[in-house]
C-alpha positions as MATLAB code, in Angstrom:
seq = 'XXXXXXXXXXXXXXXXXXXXXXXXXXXXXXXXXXXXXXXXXXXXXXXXXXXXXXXXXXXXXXXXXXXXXXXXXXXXXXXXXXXXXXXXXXXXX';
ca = [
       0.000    0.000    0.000;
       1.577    3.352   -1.051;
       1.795    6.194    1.775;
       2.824    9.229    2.099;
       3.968   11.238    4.776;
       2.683   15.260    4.405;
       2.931   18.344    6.482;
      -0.386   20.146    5.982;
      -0.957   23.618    6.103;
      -4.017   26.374    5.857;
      -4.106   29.180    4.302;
      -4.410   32.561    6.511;
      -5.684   34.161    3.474;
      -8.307   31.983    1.934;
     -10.683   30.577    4.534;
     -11.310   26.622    4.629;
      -8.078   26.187    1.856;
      -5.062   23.770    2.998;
      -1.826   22.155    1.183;
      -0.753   18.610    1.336;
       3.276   18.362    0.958;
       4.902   15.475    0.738;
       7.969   15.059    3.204;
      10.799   16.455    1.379;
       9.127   19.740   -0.219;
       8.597   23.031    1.037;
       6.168   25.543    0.578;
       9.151   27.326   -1.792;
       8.128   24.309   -4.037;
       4.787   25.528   -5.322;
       3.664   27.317   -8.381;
       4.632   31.267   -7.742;
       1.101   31.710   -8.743;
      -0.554   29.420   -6.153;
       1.960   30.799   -3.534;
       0.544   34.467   -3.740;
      -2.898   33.064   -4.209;
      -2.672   30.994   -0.695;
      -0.443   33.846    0.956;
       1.139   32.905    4.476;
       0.705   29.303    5.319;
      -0.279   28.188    9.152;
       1.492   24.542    9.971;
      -1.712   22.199   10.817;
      -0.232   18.949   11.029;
       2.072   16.363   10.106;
      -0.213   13.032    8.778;
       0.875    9.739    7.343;
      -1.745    9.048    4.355;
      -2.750    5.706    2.724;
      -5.209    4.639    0.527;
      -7.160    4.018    3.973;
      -6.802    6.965    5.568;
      -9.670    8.842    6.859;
      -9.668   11.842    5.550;
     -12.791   14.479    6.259;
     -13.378   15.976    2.821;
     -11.636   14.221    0.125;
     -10.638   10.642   -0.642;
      -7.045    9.554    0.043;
      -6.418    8.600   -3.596;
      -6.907   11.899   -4.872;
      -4.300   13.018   -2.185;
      -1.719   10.659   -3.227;
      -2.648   11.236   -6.826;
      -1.880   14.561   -6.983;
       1.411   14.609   -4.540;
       2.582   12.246   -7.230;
       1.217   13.924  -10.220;
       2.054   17.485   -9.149;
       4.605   17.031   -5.864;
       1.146   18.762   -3.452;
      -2.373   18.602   -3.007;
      -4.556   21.540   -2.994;
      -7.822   21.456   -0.897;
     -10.036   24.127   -1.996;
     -13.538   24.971    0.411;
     -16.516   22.718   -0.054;
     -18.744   24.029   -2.425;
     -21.643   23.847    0.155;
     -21.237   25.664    3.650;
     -20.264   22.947    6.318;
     -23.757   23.081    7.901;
     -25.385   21.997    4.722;
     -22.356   19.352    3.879;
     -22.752   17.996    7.437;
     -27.034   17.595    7.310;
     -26.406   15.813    3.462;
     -24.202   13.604    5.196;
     -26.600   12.820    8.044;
     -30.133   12.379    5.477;
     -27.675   10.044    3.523;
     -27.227    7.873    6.448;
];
């Protein structure tokens, strides 16, 4: 099973918006343009993913995916305010 080790961080400038990095990369090591977009970057947490990890809004295999695709992984707000994501999750059972 493939895993990755990331440091996570938010953004302080766009609410609800975090990067994945893989162990080994530093915020230096994304896109100029993303860099300004994200502006300063708040340390959350350092989490070993797997294909199995729980992960609140996305699936681990799009994580992995893109850290090997694109060396990070860009979480972007839900499209729905939380309230509403956390009620569709609730009717669905």
């Amino acid at each position: 099973m493939q895993m990755n080790t990331c440091l996570i961080y938010r953004s302080a400038k766009k609410e609800e918006t975090y990067v994945y990095l893989p162990i080994g990369k530093t915020l230096s090591d994304l896109p100029d343009e993303l860099q300004n977009r994200f502006g300063e970057a708040v340390f959350v947490m350092k989490l070993e993913i797997g294909e199995d990890t729980k992960l609140a809004r996305v699936h681990p295999a799009q994580v992995l995916s893109a850290i090997e695709e694109h060396g990070y992984f860009l979480q972007l707000p839900p499209k729905h305010p939380v309230e509403e994501e956390i009620t569709r999750k609730i009717r669905e059972g």
